[in-house]
C-alpha positions in Angstrom: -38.6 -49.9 51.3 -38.6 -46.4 50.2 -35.3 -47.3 48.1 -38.1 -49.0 46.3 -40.1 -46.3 45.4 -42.9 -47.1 47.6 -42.4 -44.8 50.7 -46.3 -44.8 51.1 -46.3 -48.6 52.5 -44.5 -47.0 55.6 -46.7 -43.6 56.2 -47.3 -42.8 59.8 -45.8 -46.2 61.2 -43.0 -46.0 63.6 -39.5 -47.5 63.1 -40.5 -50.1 65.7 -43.4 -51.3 63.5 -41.5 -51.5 60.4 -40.4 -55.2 59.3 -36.8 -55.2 57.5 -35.0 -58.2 56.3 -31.7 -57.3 56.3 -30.2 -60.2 54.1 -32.0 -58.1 51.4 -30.3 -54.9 51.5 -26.8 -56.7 52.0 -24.7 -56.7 48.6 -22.2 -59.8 48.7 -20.1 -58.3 45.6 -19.1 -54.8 48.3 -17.1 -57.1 50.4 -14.5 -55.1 52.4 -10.7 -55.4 52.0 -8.8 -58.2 54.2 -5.8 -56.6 56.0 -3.6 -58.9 53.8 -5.1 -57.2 51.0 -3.8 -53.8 51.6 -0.5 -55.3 52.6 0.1 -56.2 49.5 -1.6 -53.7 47.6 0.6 -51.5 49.3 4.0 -53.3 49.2 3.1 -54.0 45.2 2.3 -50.4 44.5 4.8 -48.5 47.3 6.7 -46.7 44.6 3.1 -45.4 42.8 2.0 -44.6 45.7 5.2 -42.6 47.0 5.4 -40.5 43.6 1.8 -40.0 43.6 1.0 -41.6 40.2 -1.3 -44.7 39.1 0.5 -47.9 37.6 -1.4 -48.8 34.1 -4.2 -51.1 33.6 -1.9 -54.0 32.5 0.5 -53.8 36.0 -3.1 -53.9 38.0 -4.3 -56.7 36.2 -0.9 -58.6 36.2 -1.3 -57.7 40.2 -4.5 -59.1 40.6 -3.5 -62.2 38.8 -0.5 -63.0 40.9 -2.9 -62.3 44.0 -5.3 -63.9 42.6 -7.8 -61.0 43.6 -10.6 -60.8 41.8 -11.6 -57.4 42.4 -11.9 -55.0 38.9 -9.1 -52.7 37.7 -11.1 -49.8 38.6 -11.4 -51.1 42.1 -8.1 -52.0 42.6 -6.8 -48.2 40.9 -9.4 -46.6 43.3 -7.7 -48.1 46.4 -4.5 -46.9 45.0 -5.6 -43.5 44.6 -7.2 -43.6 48.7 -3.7 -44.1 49.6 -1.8 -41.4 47.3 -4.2 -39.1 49.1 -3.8 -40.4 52.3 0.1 -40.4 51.3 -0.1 -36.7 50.5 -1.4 -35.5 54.1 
């Protein structure tokens, strides 16, 4: 689509004509966290979270490993960081 760089292919035809497959567009690696994700992303990380600092690279990955979650320190230190904000409100 126009994500594509060809936004011509649609000129003048109306959402109704347009053909998408969605399987296409859908990107299996952003999967969404499970409630019993954040549980324990949360109960791991409560004290982090309570002080408003990030664990180190080495506490996330010994986290993930114990979890066996396979999502990326980065990831995981993001998540952390959406709930010392939310924490701080």
């Amino acid at each position: 689509m126009i994500e594509k760089g060809n936004p011509s292919e649609f000129e003048g035809k109306s959402l109704s004509e347009i053909q998408v497959n969605i399987d296409e567009y859908v990107d299996d690696n952003d999967k969404g966290w499970t409630t019993e994700e954040i549980k324990s992303l949360k109960e791991h990380f409560k004290s982090f979270i309570s002080k408003g600092t990030y664990p180190c690279s080495s506490e996330i990955k010994e986290f993930g490993k114990s979890t066996n979650n396979t999502r990326s320190v980065a990831v995981i230190k993001s998540k952390i960081q959406h709930f010392i904000r939310l924490n701080l409100k």
